[in-house]
N, C-alpha and C positions, 0 to 999 in steps of 0.2 A: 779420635782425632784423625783427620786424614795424611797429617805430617807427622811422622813421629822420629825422633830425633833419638840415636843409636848411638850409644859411646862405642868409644873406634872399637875396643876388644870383648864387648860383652856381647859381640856375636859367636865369640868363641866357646863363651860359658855354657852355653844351655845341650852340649851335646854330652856334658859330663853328667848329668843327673836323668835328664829325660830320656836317652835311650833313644831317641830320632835325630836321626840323620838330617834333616831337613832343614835344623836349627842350624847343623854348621856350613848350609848352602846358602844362607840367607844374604841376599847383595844388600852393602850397607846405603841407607838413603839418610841422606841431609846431614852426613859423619859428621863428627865433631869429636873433638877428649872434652872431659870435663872438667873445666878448669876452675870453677867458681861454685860458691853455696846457691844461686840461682839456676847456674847449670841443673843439679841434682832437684833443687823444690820443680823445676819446670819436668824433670823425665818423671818424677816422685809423683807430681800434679795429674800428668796426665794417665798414670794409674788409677790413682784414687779416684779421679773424676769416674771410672766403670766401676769404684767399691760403691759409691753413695748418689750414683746418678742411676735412673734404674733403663734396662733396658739401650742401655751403653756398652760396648765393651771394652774391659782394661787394654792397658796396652800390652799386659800381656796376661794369659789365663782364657777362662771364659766370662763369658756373660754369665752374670748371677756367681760372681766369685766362693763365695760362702759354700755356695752347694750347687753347679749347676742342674738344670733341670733333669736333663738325664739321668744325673746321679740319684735325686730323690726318687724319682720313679722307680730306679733299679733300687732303692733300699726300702720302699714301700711294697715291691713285690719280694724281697729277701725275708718281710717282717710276716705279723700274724696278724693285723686285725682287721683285714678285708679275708674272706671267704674267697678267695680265688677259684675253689676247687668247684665249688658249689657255680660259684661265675658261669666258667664252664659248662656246664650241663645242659643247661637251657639256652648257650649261645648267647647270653649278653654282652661279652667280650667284643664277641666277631660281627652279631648281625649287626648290620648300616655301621658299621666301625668308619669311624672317619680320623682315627688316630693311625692308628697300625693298622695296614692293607695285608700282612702275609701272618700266616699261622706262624711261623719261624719267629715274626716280631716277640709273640708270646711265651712261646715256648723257651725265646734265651732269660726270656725275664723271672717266668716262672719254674724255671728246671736251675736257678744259678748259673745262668750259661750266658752271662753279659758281660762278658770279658772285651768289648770296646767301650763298654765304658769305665770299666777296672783299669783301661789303660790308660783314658782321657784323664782320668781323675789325676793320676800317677803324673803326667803329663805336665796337667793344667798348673798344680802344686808345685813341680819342683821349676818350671819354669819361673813362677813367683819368686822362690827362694833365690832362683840365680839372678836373676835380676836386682835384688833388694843386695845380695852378697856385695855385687858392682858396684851399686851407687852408697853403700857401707865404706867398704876400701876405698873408693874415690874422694866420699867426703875426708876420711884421714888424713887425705894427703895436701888437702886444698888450704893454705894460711887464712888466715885474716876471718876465719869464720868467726860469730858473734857467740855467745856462752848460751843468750836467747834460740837463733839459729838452727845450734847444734844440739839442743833438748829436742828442740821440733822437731828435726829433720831427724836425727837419728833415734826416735824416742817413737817416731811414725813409724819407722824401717822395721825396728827392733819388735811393735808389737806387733805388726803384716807378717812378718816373718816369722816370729811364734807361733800366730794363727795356721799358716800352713805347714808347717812341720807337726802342729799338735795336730793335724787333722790327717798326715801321711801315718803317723802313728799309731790312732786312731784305726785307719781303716787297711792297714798292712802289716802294723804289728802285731803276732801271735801273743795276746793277751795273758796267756799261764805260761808261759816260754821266757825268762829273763835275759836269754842270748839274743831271741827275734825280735829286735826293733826294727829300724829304717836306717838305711845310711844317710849319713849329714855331713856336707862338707863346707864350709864357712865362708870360704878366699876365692878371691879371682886373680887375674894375672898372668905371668906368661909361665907361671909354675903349673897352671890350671892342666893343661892337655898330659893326656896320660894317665891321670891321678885315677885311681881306681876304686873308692872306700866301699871298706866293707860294714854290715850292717852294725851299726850302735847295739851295745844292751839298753834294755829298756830305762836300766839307770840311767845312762851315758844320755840318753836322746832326752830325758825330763831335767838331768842336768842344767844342758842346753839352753830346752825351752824356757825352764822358769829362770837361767840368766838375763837371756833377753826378756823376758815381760816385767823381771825384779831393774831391771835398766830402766825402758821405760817409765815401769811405776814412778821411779827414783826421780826422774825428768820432770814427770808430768805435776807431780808434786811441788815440785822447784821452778817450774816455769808452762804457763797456761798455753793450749792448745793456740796457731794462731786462726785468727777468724778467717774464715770460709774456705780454709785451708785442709785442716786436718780431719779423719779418718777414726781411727782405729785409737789416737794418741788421744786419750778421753779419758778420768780417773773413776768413769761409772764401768766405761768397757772394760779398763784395763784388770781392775779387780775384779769386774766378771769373769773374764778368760782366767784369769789364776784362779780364781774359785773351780772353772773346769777341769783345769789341768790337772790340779790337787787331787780336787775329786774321780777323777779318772784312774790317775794314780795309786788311789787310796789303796786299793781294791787290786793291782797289779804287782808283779811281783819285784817292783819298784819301791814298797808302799813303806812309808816310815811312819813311824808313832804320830808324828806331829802332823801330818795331812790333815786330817777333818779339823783339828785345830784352825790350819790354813785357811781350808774351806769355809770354815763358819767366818773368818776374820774378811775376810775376802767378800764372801755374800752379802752381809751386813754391809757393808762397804758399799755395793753394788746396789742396794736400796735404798740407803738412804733418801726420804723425801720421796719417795717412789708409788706409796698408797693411794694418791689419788689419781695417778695417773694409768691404772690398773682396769679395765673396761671389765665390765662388771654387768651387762648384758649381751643377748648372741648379737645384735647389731654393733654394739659398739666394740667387739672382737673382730667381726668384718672391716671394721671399718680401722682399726688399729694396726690388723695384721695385714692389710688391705694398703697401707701407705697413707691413708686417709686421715689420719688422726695426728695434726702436728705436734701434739702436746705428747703424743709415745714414742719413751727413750727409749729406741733402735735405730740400728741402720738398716734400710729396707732395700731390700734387692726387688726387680723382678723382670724375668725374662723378656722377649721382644716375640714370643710365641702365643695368640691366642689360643687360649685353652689347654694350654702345655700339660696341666694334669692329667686330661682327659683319657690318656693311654689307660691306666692303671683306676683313676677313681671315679673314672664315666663321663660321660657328658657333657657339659651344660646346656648344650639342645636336647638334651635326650625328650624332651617335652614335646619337641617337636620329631620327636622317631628316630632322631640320628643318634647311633649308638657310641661306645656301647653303654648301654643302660642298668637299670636298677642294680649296681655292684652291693653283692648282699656283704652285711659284716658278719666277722665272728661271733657269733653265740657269746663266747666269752666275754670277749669288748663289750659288746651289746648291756651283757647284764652288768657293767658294773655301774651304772648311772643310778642314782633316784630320778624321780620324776622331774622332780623341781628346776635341776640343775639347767642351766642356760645353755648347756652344750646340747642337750639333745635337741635345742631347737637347731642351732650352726649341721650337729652331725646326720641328725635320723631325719629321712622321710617318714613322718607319722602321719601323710594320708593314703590310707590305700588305693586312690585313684591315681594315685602316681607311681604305685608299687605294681603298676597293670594290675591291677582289680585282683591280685593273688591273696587268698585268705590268709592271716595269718601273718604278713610279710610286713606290716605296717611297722616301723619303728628298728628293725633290723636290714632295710634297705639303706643304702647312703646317699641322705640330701643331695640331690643334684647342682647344689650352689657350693659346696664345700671340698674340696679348700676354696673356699673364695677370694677376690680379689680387690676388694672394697667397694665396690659398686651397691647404689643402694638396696637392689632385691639380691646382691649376694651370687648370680648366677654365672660369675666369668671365672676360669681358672688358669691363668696369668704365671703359674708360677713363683707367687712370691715367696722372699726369706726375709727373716725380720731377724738381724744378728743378734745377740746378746737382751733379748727375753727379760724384763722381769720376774715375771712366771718360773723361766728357770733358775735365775737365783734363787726364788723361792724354795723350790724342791731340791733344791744345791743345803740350805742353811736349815732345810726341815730336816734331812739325813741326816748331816754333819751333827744336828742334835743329837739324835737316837744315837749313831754313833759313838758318841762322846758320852756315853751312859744319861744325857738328861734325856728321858724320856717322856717325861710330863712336859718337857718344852716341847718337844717333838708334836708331840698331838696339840698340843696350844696352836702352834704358829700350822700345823695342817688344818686347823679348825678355822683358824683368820684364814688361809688362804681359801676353803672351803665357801667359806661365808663369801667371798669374792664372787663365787659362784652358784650360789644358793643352792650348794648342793647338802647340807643337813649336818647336823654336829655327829662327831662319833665320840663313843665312850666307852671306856675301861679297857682300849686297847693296850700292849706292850708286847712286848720280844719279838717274835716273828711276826708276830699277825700284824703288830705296828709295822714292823717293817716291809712286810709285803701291803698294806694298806697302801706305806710312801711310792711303794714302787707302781702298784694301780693307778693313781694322783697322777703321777710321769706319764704313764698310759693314757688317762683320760684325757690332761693336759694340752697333751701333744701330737692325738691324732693330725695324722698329713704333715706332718712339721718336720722338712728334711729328712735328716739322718738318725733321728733320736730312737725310736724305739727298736731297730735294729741295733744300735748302740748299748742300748739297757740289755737287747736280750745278748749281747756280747758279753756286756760286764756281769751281769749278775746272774748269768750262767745256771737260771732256773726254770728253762722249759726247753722241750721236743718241740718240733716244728713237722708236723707229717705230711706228704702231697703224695696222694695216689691219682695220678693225674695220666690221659690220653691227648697223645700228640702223633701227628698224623697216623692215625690207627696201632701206634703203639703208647704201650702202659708203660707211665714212668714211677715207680715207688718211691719214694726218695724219705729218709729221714734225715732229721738236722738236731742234733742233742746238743747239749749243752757243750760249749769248749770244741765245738765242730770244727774242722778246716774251713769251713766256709764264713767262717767269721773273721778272716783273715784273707783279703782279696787277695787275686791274684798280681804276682810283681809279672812287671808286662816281658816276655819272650824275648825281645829286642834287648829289652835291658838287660836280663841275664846273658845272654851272648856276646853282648858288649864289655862288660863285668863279670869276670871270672868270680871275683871274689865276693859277690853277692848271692846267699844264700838262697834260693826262691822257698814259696811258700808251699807246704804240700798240700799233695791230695786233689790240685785241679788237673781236670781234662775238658777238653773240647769236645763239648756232643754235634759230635752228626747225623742230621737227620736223614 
C-alpha cells in the first residue's frame, strides 16, 4: 500500500530487536495512536494483504514472508541435493549466467559465507514481531472491543507472531544447546528503549510460542476466521504450525514426553478432509504449488522476481543457452526415486538432449521447469512458497507414529502417502530403516521447498556435508557434520554490539577473497 499508517510510538519498537539503526530514523507518515478495533484490523489488514497477496509486500518484512527468496537460495546451497561441486567444473553455474554476474556471488552461497542474508532473515522477523507486539498492547487497551473482534484480531497477531519467532528459532538457535535460543521480548511502550534481552532457553522460547498458537487455537475454535479478512487465524494452519513446533521440539533439548503425542494430535487435525485435495500427478503439483489450483489448502507466496530460483537451480531458458544450465543432482537424491513416481517427471531431465548430449547424465540432471511456477509447461521459476503443505503434515503424523512405538501405522500412512505418488508399497520395514525411510519421504517430498531440508539435516543430525571446492584459484575444503556451527546462522554484528547481553553464535567468520 502506498499510504501506510504508523502508530505514533511503534517507530520506536523495531530498533530493539533488529539491530538497525535505520528503524529508529524513520519519519512518521499519516501518524495517528490507535484508538479503536478498526484502527488495529486496518494496520493488521494491510500486512496480511503481502501474507496472502503474492508478489505484494507486507507492510512490514519482505516480499514472500514465509521464506523470502534469498533465503531459500541460501538454504538450498547450505543443503545436499544439488551437486554443486560437480556444477562447478564444467562451468554450468557461470557460463551465460544471467543470475549472479560475479564469482563472489557463488562462492558466499557455497562456502556459507551469506551472512546478508543471515541478517535480512534476522531483520525481516523480528521486525514482524515488533510490529504485531504494538498492535497486541494497543488492542488491550482500546474499550468497547466486540468478544467476535477480539478472537480475530488477536487470534491473527498471536498465530503471525508464533510463525516468526518459531522460524528465528529455527534458524539461530543452536539446536543441542538448551541455554542458545533467541531473545523475545513481548511489550512495547515507553518502557521499550533500553531494554536489552538476553537469549531465551530453548524451553523459555517453545514456552512462548506454543502460548500464543494454544490462544489462537483457543479463538479460532470459539469464533470463525472473518471473511476476506484473515490470514494465518485458520483451525487447518493453526494446528499445522503446532504440529511443527512440537515436532521440532521433539527432538530438542526442550523435548518432553508428550510432543509426538502433540504432533500426531495436531496433524490429524491439519488433514482433516484433506485427501482429495492432494495432487497426485507432476502437472497437478505444478500447478498446486504454482498458486494455480484453488481447491489447495495453502497460502501461497510468490516473489515479484522472474526466475528468482534460477541462481542456485538453473535456468528456465537454459534451452535457450542462457545459463546457468543443466545443475546436476546428487547421486544420492537421485537414487532414491522408483521409476514410477511422478516426481521424477517435476525433478529429472530424463532427455539427454537436454542434458547437452552428455552420456550418462540423463535423469540425474534437474528439469529445467522445477521449481516451478504453475505455468502450464512448468518452465518459470517465480519463487513460490505454499505455507502449511499437506504433504507436510503428512510426514509430521507419519513420524509422530513411529515415534510413538506404532510402527505398522507408520508404514500404513507412508504407503497412503506413497500411493499419492505412485511411488510403490514398501514392506517389512521397522526401527531405523523405517525411520531413515521417513526421513527420505521428507527428502524426496520436498525438493526446492524453502528451508526444509536444511532443516531435517539440522534436526536429525545424520550426515556430513563435504565441499572440496575452487574459488578464485583457491581450494576451499570445507566439512559440515552433524551438529555443525553452521547450523545455527549467524546473529547479525550490529545486534551484538548493540546488545551486550546477547550471546552470538560461534564459529562464524567472514571469508575474504
Amino acid at each position: 500500500m502506498k499510504h501506510k499508517i504508523v502508530i505514533t510510538y511503534l517507530i520506536l519498537v523495531f530498533g530493539l530487536l533488529t539491530g538497525c539503526k535505520k528503524f529508529l530514523d524513520l519519519p512518521p507518515k499519516n501518524q495517528r495512536t490507535v484508538t479503536t478495533a478498526t484502527d488495529v484490523k486496518s494496520l493488521l489488514g494491510a500486512y496480511l494483504r503481502g501474507v496472502v497477496t503474492i508478489r505484494i509486500k507486507p507492510l512490514y518484512g519482505q516480499i514472500v514472508p514465509a521464506c523470502p527468496t534469498a533465503a531459500t537460495l541460501m538454504f538450498a546451497a547450505y543443503s545436499d541435493d544439488l551437486d554443486v561441486v560437480a556444477a562447478l567444473r564444467p562451468g554450468y553455474l557461470f557460463s551465460g549466467n544471467f543470475y549472479i554476474s560475479t564469482e563472489a556471488g557463488y562462492a558466499d552461497l557455497l562456502l556459507w559465507n551469506q551472512q546478508a542474508t543471515s541478517t535480512m532473515l534476522w531483520s525481516h522477523h523480528y521486525e514482524i514481531v515488533g510490529f504485531l507486539n504494538s498492535l497486541i498492547d494497543q488492542l488491550g487497551t482500546i474499550p468497547s472491543v466486540s468478544n467476535t473482534e477480539r478472537d480475530q484480531l488477536l487470534g491473527e497477531m498471536y498465530a503471525n507472531r508464533a510463525y516468526s519467532l518459531f522460524k528465528l528459532l529455527q534458524y539461530y538457535g543452536i539446536y543441542n544447546n538448551a541455554d542458545m535460543g533467541i531473545p523475545i521480548y513481548l511489550h512495547t511502550g515507553e518502557g521499550v528503549l533500553g531494554i536489552k534481552p538476553k537469549r531465551e532457553t530453548h524451553a523459555g522460547a517453545y514456552k512462548i510460542i506454543l502460548e500464543d498458537l494454544n490462544k489462537a487455537l483457543e479463538m479460532v475454535n470459539r469464533t470463525r476466521p472473518a471473511t476476506g479478512f484473515s490470514a494465518l487465524y485458520n483451525k487447518r494452519y493453526i494446528n499445522h504450525l503446532l504440529a511443527q513446533v512440537y515436532w521440532y521440539k521433539a527432538e530438542s533439548p526442550a523435548k518432553e514426553a508428550s510432543d509426538y503425542a502433540q504432533v500426531k494430535t495436531h496433524s490429524l487435525a491439519a488433514l482433516e478432509a484433506v485427501d482429495a485435495l492432494i495432487p497426485t500427478t507432476a502437472l497437478g503439483r505444478i500447478n498446486a504449488y504454482g498458486g494455480k489450483d484453488p481447491n489447495y489448502p495453502v497460502i501461497f507466496q510468490q516473489s515479484n522476481s522472474q526466475g528468482a530460483y534460477g541462481a542456485i537451480y538453473g535456468s528456465e531458458f537454459e534451452y535457450l543457452g542462457i545459463g546457468p544450465i543443466n545443475i546436476p543432482l546428487n547421486a544420492d537424491f537421485a537414487a532414491l526415486f522408483t521409476s514410477t513416481d511422478i516426481r521424477v517427471e517435476n525433478y529429472f531431465n530424463t532427455n539427454p538432449s537436454r542434458a547437452g548430449g552428455k552420456v550418462g547424465t540423463a535423469g540425474k540432471i534437474l528439469n529445467w521447469g522445477w521449481p516451478a511456477d504453475g505455468t502450464v509447461d512448468g518452465t518459470n521459476k517465480s519463487g513460490q512458497v505454499c505455507m502449511f503443505k499437506p504433504e507436510e503434515a503428512y510426514m509430521l503424523l507419519i513420524e509422530a507414529q513411529y515415534r510413538l512405538g506404532a510402527e505398522g501405522d507408520a508404514l500404513i500412512t507412508l504407503n497412503k502417502f506413497r500411493a499419492f505418488r505412485n511411488a510403490g508399497i514398501l514392506t517389512g520395514l521397522s526401527g531405523t530403516v523405517l525411520l531413515q525411510e521417513i526421513i527420505n519421504e521428507r527428502r524426496r517430498e520436498f525438493f526446492g521447498d524453502t528451508d526444509k531440508r536444511w532443516l531435517d539435516l539440522k534436526r536429525y543430525a545424520n550426515k556430513t556435508i563435504t565441499r572440496n571446492i575452487t574459488f578464485f584459484n583457491k581450494q576451499y575444503n570445507i566439512t559440515v557434520p552433524p551438529n555443525d556451527y553452521r547450523y545455527a546462522l549467524p546473529i547479525p554484528l550490529v545486534e551484538i554490539q548493540e546488545n551486550r547481553n546477547i550471546v552470538p553464535n560461534p564459529g562464524w567468520g567472514l571469508i575474504e577473497y
